[in-house]
Backbone as JSON, one array per atom type, in Angstrom:
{
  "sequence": "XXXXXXXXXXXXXXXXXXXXXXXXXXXXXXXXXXXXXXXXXXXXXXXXXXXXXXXXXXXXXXXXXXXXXXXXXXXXXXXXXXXXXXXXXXXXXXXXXXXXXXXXXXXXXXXXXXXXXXXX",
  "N": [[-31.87, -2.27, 23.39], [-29.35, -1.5, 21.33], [-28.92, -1.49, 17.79], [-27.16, -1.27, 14.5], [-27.33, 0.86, 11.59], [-27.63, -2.14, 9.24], [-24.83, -1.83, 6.22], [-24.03, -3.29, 4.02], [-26.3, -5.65, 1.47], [-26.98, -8.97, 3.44], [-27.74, -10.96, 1.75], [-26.66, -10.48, -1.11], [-24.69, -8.82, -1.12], [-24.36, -6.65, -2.29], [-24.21, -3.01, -1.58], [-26.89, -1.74, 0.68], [-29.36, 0.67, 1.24], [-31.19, 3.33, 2.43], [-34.75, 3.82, 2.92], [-36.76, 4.54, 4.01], [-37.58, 7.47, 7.07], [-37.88, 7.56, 10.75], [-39.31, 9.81, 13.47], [-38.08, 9.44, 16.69], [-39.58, 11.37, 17.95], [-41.39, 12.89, 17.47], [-42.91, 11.62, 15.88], [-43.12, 11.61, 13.02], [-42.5, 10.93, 9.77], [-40.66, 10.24, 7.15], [-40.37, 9.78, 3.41], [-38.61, 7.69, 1.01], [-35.47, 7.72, -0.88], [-32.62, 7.34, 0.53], [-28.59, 7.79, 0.56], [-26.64, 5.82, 2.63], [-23.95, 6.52, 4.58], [-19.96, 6.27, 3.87], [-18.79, 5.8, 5.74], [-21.13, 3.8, 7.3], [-20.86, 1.79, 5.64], [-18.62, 0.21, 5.77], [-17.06, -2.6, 7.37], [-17.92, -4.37, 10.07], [-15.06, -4.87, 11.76], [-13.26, -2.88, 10.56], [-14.55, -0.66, 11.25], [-14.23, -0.63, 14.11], [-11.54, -1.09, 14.18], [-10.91, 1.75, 13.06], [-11.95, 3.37, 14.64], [-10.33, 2.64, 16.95], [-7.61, 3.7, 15.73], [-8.16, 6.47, 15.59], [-8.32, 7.16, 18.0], [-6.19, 6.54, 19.23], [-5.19, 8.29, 17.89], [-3.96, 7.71, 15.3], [-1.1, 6.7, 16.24], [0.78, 4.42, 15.77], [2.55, 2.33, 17.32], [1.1, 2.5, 19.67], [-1.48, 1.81, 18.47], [-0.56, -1.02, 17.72], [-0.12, -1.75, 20.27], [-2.35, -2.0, 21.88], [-4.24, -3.66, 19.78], [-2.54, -5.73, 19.87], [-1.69, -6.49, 17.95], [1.06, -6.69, 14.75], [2.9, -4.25, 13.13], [3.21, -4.46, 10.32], [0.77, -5.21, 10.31], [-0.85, -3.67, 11.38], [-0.74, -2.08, 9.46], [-1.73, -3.3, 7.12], [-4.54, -3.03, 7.71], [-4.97, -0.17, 7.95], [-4.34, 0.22, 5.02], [-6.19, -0.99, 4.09], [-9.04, -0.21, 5.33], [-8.32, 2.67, 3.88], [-8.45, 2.14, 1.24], [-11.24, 1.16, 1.23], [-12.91, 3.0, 1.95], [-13.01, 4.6, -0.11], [-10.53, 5.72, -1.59], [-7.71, 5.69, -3.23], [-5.07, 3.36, -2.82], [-1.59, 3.76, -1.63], [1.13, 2.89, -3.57], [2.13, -0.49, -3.57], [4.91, -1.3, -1.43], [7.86, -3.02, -2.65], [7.75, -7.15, -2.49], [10.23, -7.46, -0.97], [11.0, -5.57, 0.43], [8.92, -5.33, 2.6], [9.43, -7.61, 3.5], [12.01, -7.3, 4.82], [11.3, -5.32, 6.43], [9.61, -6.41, 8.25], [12.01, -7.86, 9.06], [13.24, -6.43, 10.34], [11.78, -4.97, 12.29], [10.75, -7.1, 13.59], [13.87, -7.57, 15.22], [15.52, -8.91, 14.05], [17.16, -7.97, 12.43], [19.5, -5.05, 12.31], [18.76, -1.91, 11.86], [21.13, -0.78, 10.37], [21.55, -2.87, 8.43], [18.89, -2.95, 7.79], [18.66, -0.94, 5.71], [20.96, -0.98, 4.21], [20.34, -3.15, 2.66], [18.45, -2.48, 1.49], [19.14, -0.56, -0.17], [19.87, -1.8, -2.61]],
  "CA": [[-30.68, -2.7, 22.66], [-29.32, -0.37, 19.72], [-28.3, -1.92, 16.39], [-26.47, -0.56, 13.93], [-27.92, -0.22, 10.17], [-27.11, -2.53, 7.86], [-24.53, -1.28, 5.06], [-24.29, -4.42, 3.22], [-27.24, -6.86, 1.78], [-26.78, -9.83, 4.19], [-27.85, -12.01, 1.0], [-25.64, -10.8, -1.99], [-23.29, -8.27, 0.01], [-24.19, -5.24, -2.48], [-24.63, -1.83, -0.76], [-28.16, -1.32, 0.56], [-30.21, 2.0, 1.21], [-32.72, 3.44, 3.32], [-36.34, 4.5, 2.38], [-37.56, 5.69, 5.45], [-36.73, 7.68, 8.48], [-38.8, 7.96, 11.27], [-38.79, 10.56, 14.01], [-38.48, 8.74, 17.8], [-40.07, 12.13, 19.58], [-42.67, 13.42, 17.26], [-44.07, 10.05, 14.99], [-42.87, 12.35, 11.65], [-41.76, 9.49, 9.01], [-39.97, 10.9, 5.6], [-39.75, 8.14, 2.74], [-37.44, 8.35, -0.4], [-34.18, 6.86, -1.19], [-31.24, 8.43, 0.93], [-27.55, 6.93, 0.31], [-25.68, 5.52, 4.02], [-22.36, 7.49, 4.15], [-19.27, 5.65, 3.52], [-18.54, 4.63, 7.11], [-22.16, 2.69, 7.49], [-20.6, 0.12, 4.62], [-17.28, -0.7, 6.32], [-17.64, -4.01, 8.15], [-17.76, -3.97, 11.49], [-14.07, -5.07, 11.94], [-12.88, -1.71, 9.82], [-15.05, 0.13, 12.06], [-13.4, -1.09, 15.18], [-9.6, -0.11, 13.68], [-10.85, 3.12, 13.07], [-12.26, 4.21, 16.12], [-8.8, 2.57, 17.54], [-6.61, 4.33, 15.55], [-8.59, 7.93, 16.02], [-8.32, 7.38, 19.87], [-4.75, 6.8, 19.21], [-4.29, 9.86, 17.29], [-2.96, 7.63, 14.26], [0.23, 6.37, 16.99], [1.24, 2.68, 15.26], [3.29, 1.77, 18.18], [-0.06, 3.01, 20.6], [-2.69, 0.86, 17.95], [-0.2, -2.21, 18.33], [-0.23, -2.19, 21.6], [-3.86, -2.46, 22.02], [-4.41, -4.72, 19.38], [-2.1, -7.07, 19.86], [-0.98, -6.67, 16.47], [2.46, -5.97, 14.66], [3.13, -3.28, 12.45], [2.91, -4.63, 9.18], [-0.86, -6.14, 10.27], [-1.59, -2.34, 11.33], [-0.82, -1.05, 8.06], [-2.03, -3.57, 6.13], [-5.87, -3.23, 8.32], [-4.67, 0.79, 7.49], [-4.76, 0.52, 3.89], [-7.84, -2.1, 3.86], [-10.0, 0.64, 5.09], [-8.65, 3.42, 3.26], [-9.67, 1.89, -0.05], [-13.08, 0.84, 1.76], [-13.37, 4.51, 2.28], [-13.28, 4.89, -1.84], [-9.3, 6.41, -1.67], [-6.65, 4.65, -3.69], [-3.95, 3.05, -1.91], [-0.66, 3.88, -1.9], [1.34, 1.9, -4.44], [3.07, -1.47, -2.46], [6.24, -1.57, -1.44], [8.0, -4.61, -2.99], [7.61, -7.9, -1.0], [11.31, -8.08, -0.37], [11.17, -4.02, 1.21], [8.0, -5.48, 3.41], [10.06, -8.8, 4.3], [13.22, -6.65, 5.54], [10.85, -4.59, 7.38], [9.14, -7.58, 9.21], [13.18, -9.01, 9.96], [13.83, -5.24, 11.21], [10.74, -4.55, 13.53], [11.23, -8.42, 14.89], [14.88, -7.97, 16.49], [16.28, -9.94, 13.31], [18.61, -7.93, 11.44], [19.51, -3.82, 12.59], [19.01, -0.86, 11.32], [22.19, -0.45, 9.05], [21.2, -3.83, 7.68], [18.18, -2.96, 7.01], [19.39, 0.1, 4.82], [22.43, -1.54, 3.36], [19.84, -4.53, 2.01], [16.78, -2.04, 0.26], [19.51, 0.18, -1.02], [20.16, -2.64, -3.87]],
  "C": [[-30.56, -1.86, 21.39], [-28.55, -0.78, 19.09], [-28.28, -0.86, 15.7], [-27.39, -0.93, 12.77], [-26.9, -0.93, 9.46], [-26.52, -1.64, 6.79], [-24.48, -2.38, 3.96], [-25.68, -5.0, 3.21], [-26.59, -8.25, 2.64], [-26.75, -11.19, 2.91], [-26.7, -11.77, -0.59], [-24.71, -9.57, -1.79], [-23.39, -6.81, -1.12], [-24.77, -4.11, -1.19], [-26.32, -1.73, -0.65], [-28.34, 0.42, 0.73], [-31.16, 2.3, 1.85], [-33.77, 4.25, 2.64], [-36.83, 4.88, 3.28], [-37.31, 5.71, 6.18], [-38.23, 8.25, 9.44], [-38.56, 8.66, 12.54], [-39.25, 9.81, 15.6], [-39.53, 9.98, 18.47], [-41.76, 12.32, 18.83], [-43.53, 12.18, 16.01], [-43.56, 10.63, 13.42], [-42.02, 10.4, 11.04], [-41.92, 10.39, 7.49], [-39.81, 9.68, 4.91], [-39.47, 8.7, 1.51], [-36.12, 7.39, -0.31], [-33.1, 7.75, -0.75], [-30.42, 7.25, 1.41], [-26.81, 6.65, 2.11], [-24.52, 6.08, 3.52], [-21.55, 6.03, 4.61], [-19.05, 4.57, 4.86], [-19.51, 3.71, 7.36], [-21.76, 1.51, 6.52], [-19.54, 0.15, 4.92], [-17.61, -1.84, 7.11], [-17.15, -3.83, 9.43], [-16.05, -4.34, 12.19], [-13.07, -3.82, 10.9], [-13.03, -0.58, 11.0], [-14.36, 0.39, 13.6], [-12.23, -0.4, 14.88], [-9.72, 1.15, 13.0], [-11.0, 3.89, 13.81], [-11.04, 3.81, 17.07], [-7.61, 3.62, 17.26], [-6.48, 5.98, 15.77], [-8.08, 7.85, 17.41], [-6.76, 7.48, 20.07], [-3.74, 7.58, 18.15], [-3.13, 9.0, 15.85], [-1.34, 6.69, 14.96], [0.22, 4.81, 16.45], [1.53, 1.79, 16.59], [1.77, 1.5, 19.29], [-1.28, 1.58, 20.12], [-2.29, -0.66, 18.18], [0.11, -3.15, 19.28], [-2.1, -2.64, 22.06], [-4.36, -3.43, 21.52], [-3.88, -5.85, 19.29], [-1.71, -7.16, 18.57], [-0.05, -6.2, 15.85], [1.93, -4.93, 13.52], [2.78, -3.53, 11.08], [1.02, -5.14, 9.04], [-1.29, -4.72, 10.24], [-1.01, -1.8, 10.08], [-1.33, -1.34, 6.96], [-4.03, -3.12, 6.62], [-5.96, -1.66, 7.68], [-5.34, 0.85, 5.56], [-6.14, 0.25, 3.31], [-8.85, -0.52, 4.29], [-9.5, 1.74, 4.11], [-9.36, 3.25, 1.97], [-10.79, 1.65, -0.06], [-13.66, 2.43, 2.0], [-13.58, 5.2, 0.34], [-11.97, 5.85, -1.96], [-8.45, 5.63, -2.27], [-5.56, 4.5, -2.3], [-2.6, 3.53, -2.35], [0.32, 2.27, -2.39], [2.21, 0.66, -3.27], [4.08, -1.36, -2.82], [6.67, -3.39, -2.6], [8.11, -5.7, -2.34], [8.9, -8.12, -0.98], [11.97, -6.9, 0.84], [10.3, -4.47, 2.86], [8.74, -6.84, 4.57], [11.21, -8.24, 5.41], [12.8, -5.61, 6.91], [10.13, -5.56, 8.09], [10.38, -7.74, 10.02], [12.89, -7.39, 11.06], [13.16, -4.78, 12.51], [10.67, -5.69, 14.49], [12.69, -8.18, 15.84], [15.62, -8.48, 15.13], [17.32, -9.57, 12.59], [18.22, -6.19, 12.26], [19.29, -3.04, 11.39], [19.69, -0.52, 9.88], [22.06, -1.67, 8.11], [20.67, -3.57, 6.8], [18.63, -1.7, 5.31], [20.46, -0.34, 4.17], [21.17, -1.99, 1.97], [18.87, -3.72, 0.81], [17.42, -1.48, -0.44], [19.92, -0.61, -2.41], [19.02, -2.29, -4.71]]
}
């Protein structure tokens, strides 16, 4: 069975670290303090919607089909890792730009609506 390391402590959720690596072929074991790269401290539900969205080349429509999830969920899961990756986010829309884009991607209002309504 092959586990993953730990990027979080399990007990107060800072970043841990490894002290020693050991070699499966030849018994060699190195010890010291070397940092886990960024992806070993995403949580395993990050990890998942990244290896989704790579496979789907980034495609929204492609990731929401798989996951079962709408558009605004994939962008918000989107931003969640990039800042878990140590990248700022891009600044938020305003929640009445995000609401119009919920009616618009449901069926609820068209197109020229939507564009009439944000241009205020």
């Amino acid at each position: 069975m092959r586990r993953e390391v730990l990027g979080k402590c399990p007990v107060c959720s800072k970043d841990l670290e490894v002290v020693k690596l050991n070699c499966k072929s030849c018994g060699t074991s190195i010890e010291g303090h070397f940092d886990l790269c960024k992806f070993c401290l995403l949580t395993k539900e990050q990890k998942e919607f990244a290896e989704i969205f790579i496979k789907n080349r980034g495609n929204i429509k492609e990731i929401e089909k798989e996951m079962g999830i709408s558009y605004p969920t994939v962008k918000n899961k989107l931003e969640s890792l990039i800042e878990a990756l140590g990248y700022k986010s891009q600044p938020e829309e305003t929640d009445y730009k995000k609401e119009v884009l919920e009616k618009l991607y449901n069926g609820e209002i068209s197109a020229d609506e939507a564009i009439k309504i944000t241009k205020i």
